[in-house]
N, C-alpha and C positions, 0 to 999 in steps of 0.2 A: 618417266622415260628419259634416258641420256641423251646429250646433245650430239646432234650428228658429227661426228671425225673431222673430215671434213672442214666444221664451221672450227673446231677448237684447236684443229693442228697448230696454226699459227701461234697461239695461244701458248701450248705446249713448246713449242718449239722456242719463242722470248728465253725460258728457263732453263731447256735442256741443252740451248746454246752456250749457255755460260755453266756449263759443266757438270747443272744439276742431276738427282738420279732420280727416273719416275718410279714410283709406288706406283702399281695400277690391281692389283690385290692384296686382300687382306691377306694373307702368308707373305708377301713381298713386304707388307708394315711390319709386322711382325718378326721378321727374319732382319730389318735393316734395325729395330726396336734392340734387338734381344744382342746383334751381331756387333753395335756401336760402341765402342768403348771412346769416352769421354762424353764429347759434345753431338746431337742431332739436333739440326735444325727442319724441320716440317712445317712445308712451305703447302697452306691449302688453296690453291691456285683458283680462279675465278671468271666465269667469263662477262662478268661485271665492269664498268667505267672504273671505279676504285680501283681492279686489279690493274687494269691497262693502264691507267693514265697515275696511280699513285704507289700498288704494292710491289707491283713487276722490275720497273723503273727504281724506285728505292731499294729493295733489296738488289740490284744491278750494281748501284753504288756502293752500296755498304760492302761487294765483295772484295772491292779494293782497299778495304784495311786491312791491316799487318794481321790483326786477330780476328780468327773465322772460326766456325765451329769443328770440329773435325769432318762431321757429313752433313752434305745438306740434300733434304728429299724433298718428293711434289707430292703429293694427289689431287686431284683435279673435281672438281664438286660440281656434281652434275653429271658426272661422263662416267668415274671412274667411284660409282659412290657407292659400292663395297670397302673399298678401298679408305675411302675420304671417313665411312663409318668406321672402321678400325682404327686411321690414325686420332678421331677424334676422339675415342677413348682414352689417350693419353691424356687432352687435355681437361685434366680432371679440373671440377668448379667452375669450365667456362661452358657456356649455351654455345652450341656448334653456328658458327660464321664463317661466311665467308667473302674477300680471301680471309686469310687468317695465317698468322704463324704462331708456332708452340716452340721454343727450345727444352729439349731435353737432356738431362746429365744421368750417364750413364742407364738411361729408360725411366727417370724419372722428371717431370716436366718441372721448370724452374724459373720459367719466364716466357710471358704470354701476349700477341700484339691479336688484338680481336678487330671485326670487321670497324667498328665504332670510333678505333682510333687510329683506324687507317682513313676512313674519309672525308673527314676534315684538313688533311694536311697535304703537303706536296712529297715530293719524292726525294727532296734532300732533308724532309723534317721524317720522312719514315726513315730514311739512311741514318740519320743521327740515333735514332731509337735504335735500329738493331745494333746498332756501332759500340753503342750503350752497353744493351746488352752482351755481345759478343766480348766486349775490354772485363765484365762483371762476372761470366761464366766459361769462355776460354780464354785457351791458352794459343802464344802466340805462332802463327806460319812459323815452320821452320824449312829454313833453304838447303 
């Protein structure tokens, strides 16, 4: 049973504050999957201590490097888990976690942060990771 609205808006709301786009069904993954040309970033949102206190927060950081992915999206695990089933299809090879992010290049995934090595760490050691990743698979903001 999904979590009540309600309890995850806030939740939702951390992400789609800073510009993000929700997936909230599977044709919505699919159409952002098939529609992205370059870089997606898929962000599987959580309403876990990890998300709030480590992957929320870290990727917040990380959006302030010069090089970001072209799009970045959510689905929400728990709430919206049609949705969260579709995008984790991309993430071929990994056991679905969550939070979790997948980047993908051009709809195919190429670099993967799973629940495991989100919580152990703080939120400028998950920033440095996507930061990582984003300088190794995009390309830079341009103004």
């Amino acid at each position: 049973m999904p979590y009540p609205e309600p309890l995850i808006a806030p939740m939702r709301a951390e992400l789609t504050r800073l510009g993000i786009e929700e997936l909230r069904t599977p044709p919505a993954v699919e159409a952002a999957v098939r529609d992205t040309r370059g870089t997606l970033l898929i962000v599987v949102n959580s309403i876990c201590g990890c998300a709030a206190g480590k992957a929320r927060p870290g990727l917040a950081l990380a959006l302030a490097h010069p090089v970001r992915p072209d799009r970045i999206a959510t689905v929400f695990a728990g709430a919206d888990v049609d949705a969260t089933d579709r995008a984790r299809r991309y993430f071929t090879g990994y056991p679905p976690s969550s939070p979790s992010m997948g980047l993908l290049q051009d709809g195919r995934l190429v670099w993967m942060l799973e629940r495991r090595q989100i919580e152990n760490r703080g939120p400028d050691e998950i920033a440095a990771l996507l930061t990582a990743a984003f300088d190794a698979h995009c390309a830079p903001v341009r103004h």
